[in-house]
C-alpha positions as CSV (number, residue, x, y, z in Angstrom):
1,X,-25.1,74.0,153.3
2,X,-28.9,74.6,152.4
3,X,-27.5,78.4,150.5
4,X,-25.3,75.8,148.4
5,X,-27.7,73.2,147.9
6,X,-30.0,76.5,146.8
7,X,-27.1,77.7,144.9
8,X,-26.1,74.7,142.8
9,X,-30.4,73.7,142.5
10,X,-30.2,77.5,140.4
11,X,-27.2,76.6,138.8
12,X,-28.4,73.5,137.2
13,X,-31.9,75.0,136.4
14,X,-29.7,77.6,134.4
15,X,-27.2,75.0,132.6
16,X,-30.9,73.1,131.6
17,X,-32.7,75.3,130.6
18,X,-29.4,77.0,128.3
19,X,-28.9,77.1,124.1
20,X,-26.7,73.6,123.3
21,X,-24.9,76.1,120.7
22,X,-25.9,80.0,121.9
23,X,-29.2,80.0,119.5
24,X,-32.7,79.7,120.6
25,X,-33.6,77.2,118.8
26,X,-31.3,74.5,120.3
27,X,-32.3,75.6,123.9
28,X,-32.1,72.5,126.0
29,X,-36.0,71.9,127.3
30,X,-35.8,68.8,127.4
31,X,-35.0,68.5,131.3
32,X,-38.6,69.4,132.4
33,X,-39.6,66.0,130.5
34,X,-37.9,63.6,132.6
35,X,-39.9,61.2,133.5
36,X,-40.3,59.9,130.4
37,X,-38.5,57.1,129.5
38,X,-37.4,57.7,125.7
39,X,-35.9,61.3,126.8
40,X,-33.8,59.2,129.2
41,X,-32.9,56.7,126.7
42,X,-32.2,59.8,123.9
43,X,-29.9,61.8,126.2
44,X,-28.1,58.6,126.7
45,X,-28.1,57.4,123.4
46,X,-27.4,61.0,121.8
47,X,-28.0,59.6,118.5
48,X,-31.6,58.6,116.9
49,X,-31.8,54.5,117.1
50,X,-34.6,52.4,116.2
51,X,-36.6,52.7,119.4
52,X,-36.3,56.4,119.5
53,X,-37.4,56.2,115.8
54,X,-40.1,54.6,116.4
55,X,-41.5,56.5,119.6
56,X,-41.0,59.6,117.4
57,X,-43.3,58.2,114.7
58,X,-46.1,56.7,116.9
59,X,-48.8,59.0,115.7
60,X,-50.2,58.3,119.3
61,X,-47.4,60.3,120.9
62,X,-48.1,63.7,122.0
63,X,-45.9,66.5,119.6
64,X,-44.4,68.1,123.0
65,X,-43.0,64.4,123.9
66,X,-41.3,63.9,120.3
67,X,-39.9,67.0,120.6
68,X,-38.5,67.1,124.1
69,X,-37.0,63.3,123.0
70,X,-35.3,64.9,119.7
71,X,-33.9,67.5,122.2
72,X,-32.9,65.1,124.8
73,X,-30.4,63.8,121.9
74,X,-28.8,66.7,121.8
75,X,-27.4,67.3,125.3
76,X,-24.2,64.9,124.6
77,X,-24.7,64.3,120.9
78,X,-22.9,61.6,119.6
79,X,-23.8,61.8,116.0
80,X,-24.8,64.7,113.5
81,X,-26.7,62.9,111.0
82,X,-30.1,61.8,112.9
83,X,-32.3,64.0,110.1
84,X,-30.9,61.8,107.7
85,X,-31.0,58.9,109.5
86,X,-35.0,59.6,110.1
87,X,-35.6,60.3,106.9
88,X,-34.2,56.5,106.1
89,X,-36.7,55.2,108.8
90,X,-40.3,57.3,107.4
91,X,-38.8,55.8,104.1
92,X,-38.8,52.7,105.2
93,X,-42.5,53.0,106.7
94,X,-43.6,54.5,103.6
95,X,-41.9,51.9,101.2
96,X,-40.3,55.0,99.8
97,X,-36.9,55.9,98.8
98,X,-35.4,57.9,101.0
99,X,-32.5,59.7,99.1
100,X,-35.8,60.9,97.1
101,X,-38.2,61.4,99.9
102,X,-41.6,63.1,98.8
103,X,-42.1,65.5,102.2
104,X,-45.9,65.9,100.9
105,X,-46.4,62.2,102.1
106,X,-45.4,63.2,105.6
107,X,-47.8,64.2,108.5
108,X,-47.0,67.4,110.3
109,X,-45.7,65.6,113.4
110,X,-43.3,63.7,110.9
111,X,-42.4,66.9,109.4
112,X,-41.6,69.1,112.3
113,X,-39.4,65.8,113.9
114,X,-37.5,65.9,110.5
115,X,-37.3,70.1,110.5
116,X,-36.1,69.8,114.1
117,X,-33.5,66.8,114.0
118,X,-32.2,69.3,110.4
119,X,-31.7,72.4,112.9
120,X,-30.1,70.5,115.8
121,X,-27.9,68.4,113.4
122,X,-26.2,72.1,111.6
123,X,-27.1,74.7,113.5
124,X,-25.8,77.0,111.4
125,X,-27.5,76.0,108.5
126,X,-31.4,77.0,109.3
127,X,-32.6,77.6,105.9
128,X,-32.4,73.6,105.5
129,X,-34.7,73.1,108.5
130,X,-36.8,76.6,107.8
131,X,-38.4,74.8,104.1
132,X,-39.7,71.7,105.8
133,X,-41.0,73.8,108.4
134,X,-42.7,75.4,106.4
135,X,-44.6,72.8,105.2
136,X,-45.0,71.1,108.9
137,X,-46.6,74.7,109.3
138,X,-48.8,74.3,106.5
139,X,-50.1,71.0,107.8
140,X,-50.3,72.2,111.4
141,X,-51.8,75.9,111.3
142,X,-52.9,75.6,114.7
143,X,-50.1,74.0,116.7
144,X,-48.2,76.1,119.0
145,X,-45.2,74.4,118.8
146,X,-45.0,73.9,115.3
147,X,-45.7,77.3,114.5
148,X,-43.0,78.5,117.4
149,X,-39.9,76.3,115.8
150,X,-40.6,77.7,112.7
151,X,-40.4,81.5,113.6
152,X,-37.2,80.5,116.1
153,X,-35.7,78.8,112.9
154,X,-36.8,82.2,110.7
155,X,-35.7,84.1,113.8
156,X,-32.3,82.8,113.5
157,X,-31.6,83.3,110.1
158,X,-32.9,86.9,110.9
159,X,-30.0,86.7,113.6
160,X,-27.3,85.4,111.4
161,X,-27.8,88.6,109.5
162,X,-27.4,91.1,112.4
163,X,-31.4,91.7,112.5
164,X,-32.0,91.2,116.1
165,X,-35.3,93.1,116.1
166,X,-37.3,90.9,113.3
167,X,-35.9,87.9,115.3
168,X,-37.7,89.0,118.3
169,X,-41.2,90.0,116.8
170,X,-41.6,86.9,115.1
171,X,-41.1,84.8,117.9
172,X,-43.1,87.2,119.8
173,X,-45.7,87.2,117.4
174,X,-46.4,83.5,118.1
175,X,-46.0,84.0,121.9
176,X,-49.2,86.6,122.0
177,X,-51.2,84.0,119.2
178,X,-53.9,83.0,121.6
179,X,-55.5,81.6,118.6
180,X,-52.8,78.7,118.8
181,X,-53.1,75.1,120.6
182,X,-51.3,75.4,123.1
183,X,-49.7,72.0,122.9
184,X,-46.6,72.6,124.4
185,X,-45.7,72.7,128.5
186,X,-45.1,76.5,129.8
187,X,-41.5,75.2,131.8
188,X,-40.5,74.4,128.4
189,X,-42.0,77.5,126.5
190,X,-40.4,79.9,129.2
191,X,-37.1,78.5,128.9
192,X,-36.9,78.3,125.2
193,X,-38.5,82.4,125.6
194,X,-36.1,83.3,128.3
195,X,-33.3,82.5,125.2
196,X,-35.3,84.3,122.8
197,X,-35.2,87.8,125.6
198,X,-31.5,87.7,124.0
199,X,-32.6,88.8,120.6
200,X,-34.3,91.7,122.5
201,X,-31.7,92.8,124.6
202,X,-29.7,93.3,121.0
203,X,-33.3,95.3,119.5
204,X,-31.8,98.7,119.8
């Protein structure tokens, strides 16, 4: 009995810590954030709502937190349109229009939640998510997990054209940074790197 408590323990551990859609950058992370409540609610939910909204956009929040929240929505995802559907909420903070959204009026936090929600919403469209992480970049040089979505995101278009080896390095480029903040847990980083080791495995 305690070899298949042990065994099915591993097992979920593995299924958590696994890509939603075989890519890197949809690893699921969000497990090792359980005790708080909006990740709950998001996995639930699987679709951005007004709370979740507005958890994401609390400026209070720790990055890490938003982040594992976004993720928690994709576990079951109900809905494929949650990037747009945050744009219409910063709009609607901003007194903006949304359908013409300037990104230059968005923090870095807001940014990388937006560049996020665009990769998990179409996977296989990363150059969507890649330019606005660019700019979340620009506005957050020094934040580990900014910088590290952004070379996953470059690191799957590098991917998507069969060039497993520049996929690697530029992930692993921000892995050895130590001049980063480190602002995100190491359960999560080492699960979202143990789906990176696949690129490597393909670096022949």
């Amino acid at each position: 009995m305690r070899k298949m408590q042990l065994f099915f323990g591993g097992l979920f551990l593995f299924l958590a810590s696994a890509s939603f859609a075989g890519k890197p950058v949809t690893t699921n992370f969000s497990t090792f954030y359980s005790h708080i409540d909006e990740v709950n609610l998001a996995q639930q939910l699987g679709k951005l709502d007004g709370g979740i909204a507005t958890y994401i956009l609390e400026e209070a929040v720790p990055l890490e937190n938003k982040a594992a929240v976004i993720n928690a929505m994709y576990v079951n995802p109900k809905a494929d349109y949650n990037a747009t559907s945050f744009r219409q909420y910063v709009a609607r903070q901003l007194h903006a229009d949304w359908q013409n959204l300037d990104l230059g009026l968005l923090s870095g936090d807001e940014l990388f939640c937006l560049a996020y929600l665009t990769i998990l919403d179409k996977p296989s469209d990363p150059q969507a998510a890649f330019v606005i992480f660019e700019r979340a970049k620009e506005k957050s040089s020094s934040s580990f997990i900014t910088n590290l979505f952004y070379s996953l995101t470059q690191a799957q278009i590098f991917a998507d054209n069969n060039n497993y080896c520049k996929a690697y390095k530029v992930c692993e480029d921000v892995r050895n940074n130590t001049s980063l903040t480190m602002d995100l847990g190491d359960a999560a980083s080492n699960a979202i790197f143990e789906s990176v080791n696949e690129y490597q495995e393909k670096c022949k």
